[in-house]
C-alpha positions in Angstrom: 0.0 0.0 0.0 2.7 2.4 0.9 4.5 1.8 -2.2 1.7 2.2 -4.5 1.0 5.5 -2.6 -1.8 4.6 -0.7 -1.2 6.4 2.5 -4.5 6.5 3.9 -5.4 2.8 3.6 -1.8 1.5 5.1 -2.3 3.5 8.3 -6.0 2.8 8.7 -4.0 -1.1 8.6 -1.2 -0.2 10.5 -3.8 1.1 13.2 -5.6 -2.2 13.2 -2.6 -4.9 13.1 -0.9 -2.5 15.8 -4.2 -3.2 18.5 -3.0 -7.3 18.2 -0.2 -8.7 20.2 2.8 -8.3 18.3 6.6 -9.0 19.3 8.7 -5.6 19.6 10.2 -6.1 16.3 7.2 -6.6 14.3 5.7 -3.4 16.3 8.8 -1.3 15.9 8.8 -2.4 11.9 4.7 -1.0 11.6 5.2 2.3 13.6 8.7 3.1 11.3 6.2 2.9 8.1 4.1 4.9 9.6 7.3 7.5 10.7 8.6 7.1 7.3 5.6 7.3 5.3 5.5 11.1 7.7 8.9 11.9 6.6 8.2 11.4 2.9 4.9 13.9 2.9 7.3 16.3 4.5 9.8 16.1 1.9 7.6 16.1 -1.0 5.7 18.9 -0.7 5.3 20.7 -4.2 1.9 20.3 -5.8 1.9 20.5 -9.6 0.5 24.1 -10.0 3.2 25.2 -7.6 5.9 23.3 -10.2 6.5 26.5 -12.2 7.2 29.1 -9.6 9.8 26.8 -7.9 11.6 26.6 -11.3 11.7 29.5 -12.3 14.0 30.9 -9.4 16.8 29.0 -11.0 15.1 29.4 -14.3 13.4 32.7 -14.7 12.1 31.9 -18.9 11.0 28.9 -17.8 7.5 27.9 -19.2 4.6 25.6 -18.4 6.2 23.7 -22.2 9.4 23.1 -20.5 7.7 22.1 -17.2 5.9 19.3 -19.4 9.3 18.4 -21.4 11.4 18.1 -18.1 8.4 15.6 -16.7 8.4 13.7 -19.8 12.4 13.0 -19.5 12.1 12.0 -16.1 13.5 15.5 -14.5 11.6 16.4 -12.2 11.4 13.8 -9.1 7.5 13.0 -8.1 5.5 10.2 -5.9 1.5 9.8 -6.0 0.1 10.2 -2.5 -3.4 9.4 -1.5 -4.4 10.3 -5.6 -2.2 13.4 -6.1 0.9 14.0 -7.2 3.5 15.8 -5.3 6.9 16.9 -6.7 9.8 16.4 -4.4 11.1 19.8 -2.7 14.1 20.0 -4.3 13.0 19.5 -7.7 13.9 23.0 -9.1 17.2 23.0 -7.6 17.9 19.5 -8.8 16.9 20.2 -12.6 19.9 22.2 -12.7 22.1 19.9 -11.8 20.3 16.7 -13.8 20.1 18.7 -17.4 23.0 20.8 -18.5 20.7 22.9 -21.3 18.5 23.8 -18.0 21.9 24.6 -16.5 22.6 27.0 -19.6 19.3 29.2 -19.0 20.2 29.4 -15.3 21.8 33.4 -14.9 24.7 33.1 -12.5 24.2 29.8 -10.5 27.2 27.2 -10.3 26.0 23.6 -9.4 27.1 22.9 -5.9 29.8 21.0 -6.9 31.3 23.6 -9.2 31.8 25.4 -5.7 34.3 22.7 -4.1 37.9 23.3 -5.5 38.7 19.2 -4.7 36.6 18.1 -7.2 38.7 19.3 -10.4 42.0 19.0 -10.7 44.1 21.2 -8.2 47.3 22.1 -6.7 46.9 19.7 -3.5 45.9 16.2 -5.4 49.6 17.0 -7.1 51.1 18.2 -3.2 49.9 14.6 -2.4 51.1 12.6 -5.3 54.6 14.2 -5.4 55.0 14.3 -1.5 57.5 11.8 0.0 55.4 12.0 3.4 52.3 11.8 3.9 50.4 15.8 3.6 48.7 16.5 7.2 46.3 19.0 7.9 45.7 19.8 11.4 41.8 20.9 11.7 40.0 22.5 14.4 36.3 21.9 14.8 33.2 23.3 16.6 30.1 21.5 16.3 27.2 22.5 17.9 23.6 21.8 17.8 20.4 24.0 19.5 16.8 22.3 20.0 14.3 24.6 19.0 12.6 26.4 22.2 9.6 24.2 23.8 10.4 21.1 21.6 10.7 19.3 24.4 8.4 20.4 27.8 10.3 22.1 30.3 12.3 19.7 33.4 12.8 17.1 30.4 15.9 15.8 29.7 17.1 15.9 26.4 19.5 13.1 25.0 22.1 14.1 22.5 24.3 12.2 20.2 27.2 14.6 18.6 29.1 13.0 15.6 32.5 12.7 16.8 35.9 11.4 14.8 37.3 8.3 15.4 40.8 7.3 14.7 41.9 5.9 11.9 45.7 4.9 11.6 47.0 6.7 8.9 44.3 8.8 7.9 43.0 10.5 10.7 45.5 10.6 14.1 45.9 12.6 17.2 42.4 13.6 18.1 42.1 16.1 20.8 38.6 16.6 23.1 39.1 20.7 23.8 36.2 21.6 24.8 32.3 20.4 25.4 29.0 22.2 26.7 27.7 20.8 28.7 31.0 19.8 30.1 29.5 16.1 32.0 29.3 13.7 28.7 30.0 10.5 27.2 32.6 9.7 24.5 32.0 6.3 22.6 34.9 4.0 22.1 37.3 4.4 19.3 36.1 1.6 17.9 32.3 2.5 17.3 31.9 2.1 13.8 29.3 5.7 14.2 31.6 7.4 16.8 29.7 9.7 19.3 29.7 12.0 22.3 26.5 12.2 24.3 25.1 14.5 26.4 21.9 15.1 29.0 20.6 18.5 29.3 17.1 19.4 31.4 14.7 21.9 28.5 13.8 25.1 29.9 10.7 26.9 28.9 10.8 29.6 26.1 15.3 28.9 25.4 17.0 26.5 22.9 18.5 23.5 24.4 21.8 24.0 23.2 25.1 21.4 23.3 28.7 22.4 21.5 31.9 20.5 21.0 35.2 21.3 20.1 37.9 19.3 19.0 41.1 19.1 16.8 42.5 16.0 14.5 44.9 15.5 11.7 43.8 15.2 8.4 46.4 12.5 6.9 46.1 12.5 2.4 47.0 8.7 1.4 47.6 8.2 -2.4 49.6 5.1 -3.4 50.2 4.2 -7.1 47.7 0.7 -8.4 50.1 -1.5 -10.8 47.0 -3.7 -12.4 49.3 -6.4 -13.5 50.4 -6.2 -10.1 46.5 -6.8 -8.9 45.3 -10.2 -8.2 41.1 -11.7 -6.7 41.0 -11.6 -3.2 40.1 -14.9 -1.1 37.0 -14.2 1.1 38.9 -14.8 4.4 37.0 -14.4 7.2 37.8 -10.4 8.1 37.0 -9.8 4.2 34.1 -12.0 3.9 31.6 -9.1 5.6 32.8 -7.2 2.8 32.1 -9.2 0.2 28.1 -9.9 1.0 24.8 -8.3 0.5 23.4 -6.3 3.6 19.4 -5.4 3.6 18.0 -3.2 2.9 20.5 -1.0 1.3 23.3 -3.4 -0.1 21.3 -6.3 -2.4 22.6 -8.1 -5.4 19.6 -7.6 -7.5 18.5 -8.7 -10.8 18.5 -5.5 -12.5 22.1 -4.6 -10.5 23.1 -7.6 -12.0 22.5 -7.0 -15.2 23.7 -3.7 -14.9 27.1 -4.8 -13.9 27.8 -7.1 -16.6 26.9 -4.8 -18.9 29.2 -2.2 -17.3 31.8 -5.1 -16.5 31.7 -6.9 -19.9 34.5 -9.5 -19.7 37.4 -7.8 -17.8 38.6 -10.0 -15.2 41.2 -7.8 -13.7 39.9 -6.8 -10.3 41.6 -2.7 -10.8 40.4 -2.4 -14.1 37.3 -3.8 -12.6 37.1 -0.9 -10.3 37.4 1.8 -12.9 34.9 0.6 -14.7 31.9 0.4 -11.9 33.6 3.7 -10.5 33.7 5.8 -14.5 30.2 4.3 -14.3 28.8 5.5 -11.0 31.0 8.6 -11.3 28.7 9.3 -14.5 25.1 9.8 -12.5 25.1 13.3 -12.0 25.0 14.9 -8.5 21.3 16.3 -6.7 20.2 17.0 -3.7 19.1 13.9 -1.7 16.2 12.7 -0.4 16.3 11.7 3.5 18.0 8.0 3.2 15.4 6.9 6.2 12.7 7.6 3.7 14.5 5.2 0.9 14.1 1.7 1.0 16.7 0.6 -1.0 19.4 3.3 -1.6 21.6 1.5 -4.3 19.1 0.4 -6.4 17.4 3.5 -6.1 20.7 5.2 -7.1 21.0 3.5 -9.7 17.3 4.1 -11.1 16.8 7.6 -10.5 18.7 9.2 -13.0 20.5 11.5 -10.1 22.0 10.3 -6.8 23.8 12.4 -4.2 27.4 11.3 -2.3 26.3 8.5 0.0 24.0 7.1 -2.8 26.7 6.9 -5.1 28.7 5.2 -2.5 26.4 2.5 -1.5 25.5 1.8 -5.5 29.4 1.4 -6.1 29.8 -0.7 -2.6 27.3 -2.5 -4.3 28.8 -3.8 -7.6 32.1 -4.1 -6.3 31.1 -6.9 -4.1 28.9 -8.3 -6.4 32.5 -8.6 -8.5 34.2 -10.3 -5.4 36.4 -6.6 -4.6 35.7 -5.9 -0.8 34.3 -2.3 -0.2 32.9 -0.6 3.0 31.7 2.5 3.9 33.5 5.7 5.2 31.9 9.1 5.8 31.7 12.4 7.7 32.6 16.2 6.4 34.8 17.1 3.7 36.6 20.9 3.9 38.7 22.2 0.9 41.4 24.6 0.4 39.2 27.7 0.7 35.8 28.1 2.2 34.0 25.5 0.8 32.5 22.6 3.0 30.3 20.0 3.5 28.8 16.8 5.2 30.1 13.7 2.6 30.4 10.7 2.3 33.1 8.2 0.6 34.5 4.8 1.0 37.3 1.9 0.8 37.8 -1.0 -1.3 40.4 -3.8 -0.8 42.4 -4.8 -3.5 45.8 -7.5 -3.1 48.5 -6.9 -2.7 47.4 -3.2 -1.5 45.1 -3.6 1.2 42.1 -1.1 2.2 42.6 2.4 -0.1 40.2 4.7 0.2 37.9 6.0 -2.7 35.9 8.9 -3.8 33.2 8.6 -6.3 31.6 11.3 -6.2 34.8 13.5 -6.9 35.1 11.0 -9.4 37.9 10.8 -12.2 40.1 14.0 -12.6 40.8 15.8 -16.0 44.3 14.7 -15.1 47.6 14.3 -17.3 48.6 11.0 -15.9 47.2 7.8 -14.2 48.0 9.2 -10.9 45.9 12.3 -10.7 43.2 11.0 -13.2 42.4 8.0 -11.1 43.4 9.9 -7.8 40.6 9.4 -6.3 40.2 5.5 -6.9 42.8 4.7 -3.8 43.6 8.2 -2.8 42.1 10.8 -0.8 43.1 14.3 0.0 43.7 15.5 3.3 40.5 17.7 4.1 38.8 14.6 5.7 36.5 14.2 9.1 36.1 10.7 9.7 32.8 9.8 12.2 32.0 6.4 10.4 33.4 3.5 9.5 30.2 1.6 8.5 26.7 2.7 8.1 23.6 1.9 10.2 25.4 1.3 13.3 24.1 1.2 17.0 25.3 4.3 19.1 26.7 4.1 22.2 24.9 5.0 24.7 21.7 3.6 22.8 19.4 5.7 21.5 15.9 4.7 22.3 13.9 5.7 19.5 14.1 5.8 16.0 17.1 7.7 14.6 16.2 11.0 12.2 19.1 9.3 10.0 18.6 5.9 9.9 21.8 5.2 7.6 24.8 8.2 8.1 25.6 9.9 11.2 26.9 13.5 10.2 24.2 15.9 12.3 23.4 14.2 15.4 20.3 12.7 16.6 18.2 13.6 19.4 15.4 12.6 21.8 13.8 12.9 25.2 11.1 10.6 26.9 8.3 11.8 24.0 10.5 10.4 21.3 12.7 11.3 18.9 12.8 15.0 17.4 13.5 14.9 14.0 15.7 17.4 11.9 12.5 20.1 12.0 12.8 20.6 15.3 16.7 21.2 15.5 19.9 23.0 13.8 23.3 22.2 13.6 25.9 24.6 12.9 30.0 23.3 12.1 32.8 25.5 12.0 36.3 24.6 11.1 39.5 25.9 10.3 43.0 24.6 9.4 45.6 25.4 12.4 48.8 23.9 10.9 49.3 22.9 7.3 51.8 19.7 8.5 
């Protein structure tokens, strides 16, 4: 029912299979459908008449013709709710970055990633392949995030997870705790694959409910040159196995993925050459704004169907077929900064390739318009070193547990937060990130 759009009919269900005696699981499953199926009305908000006026902000000539030639090339995002159709919010903003002659008629607007200097060619992807050390950045962070006033009733306690970096040897070291608010909190283990720290804080009436961190790491670049003769299949031992295997909802070896791969694959055998292909492949779906991934059932299969997908969809659609072609790949994410202003939550992975090991990749910055293997394929096994590592795997338990359903269900980049009502989702908070480079290593 959901699927089909039938919103009213599945709770009207819901409601009825949620007065029998269910185990927690099956209980927990119904009342998420009936969060998620909230979360997507939220997102998709734009009726059809209201189409124009949201495009033509970007697009000012825009007319009701174009509207209907957009629709009819599949441009302009949509789901059917209770007999109507609603266009996603972000439509407008994403037919920019889906059709370059929309693109054209926009007057003075860069796509979003025209605005990050790492993702052309640039002075630091050559720093890091000519170095003969590793390039360090030393960054300084503060994170903070404020609860809107009366979201929660005054003398609650609101629970708050912070993202927080976790080392990773090599990549991101020396991680310093300078300051929190409030100063009484809880640091997960370095080893949480969705590193935290958590805080308590009482609401008061009519004031924000405000918690801050601050904190500085190094940024560690890694670029090592791939030999593909050199390049041989992995054996599934038992610490690569996990990364070799389907994980519901968002990693599944599909029949359409399938088929997609082999026709993206052909017959190379070569596990690098392998890799370019999937990643030349993924790297060609252009970039838009997401949707919520708790609101997506499948994320790889939906990146790969959409005709757009954003970072962490790319990601999980290349994790995807490079498992399906026995190369191990995980998930890695965070914030990404640049060499000037630019910055942004991102995420990224790895993939193991022998005799290399784990190198980390970047599909979304994607091959470089470079002069030689190294900075064309730099991010295929490179990195740069304006990273914030919080995860090393996606859909992870916290630590302390959260109680209630997380507001990001996959990544952990904002922070989630809740009191003894539930869990307050991203309407009813703001984050704010700051960050500057305090040595250049």
């Amino acid at each position: 029912m959901i699927d089909n759009g039938h919103y009213s009919d599945a709770r009207q269900h819901i409601d009825k299979l949620l007065e029998k005696s269910l185990q927690k699981p099956e209980r927990q499953q119904l009342l998420f459908e009936v969060e998620r199926m909230r979360r997507i009305e939220m997102e998709f908000t734009l009726r059809r008449g209201e189409l124009l006026a949201s495009i033509q902000r970007y697009i000012p000539d825009a007319t009701e013709a174009d509207v209907e030639r957009w629709d009819k090339a599949g441009l302009l995002e949509s789901k059917v709710i209770d007999g109507e159709r609603r266009f996603f919010g972000k439509t407008a903003y994403n037919l920019v970055h889906t059709s370059d002659a929309a693109a054209a008629r926009t007057p003075d607007y860069r796509r979003f990633t025209d605005r990050a200097p790492l993702y052309e060619l640039h002075p630091h992807h050559q720093e890091i392949i000519s170095a003969e050390e590793p390039v360090r950045r030393r960054i300084r962070i503060s994170y903070s995030l404020s609860v809107d006033p009366d979201a929660v009733p005054a003398g609650e306690t609101v629970r708050a997870w912070l993202p927080f970096p976790k080392p990773v040897q090599g990549r991101q070291e020396n991680i310093a705790l300078l300051a929190s608010s409030p100063a009484r909190h809880v640091l997960a283990p370095e080893a949480q694959p969705q590193r935290t720290i958590y805080f308590e804080k009482q609401a008061e009436a009519g004031k924000p409910v405000e918690f801050a961190v601050r904190y500085e790491f190094d940024s560690i670049a890694r670029h090592i040159p791939i030999d593909p003769e050199r390049v041989s299949p992995v054996k599934a031992t038992k610490k690569l196995a996990p990364y070799l295997q389907e994980r519901a909802p968002h990693i599944q070896f599909t029949p359409s993925l399938r088929a997609l791969s082999e026709r993206i694959v052909g017959d190379e055998t070569n596990p690098y050459r392998i890799a370019r292909k999937l990643f030349a492949y993924v790297d060609s779906i252009p970039w838009a704004g997401a949707r919520e991934y708790s609101t997506i059932r499948n994320i790889s299969q939906y990146a790969a169907e959409a005709g757009h997908a954003d970072c962490g969809q790319q990601t999980l659609l290349l994790i995807t077929l490079l498992r399906m072609n026995g190369i191990p790949a995980r998930w890695e994410s965070g914030w990404e900064f640049s060499p000037s202003t630019f910055d942004t939550m991102h995420d990224w992975g790895q993939l193991y390739l022998a005799p290399y090991g784990w190198m980390p990749m970047d599909v979304t910055h994607g091959k470089l318009a470079g002069s030689s293997e190294s900075e064309t394929w730099f991010y295929l096994g490179g990195i740069d070193a304006y990273r914030l590592i919080f995860n090393s795997d996606f859909s992870q338990p916290f630590h302390p547990a959260k109680e209630y359903f997380r507001s990001e269900t996959v990544d952990s980049q904002r922070g989630e937060v809740e009191w003894r009502g539930g869990n307050l989702y991203f309407d009813q908070w703001d984050y704010s990130l700051e960050w500057e480079v305090v040595d250049q290593g």
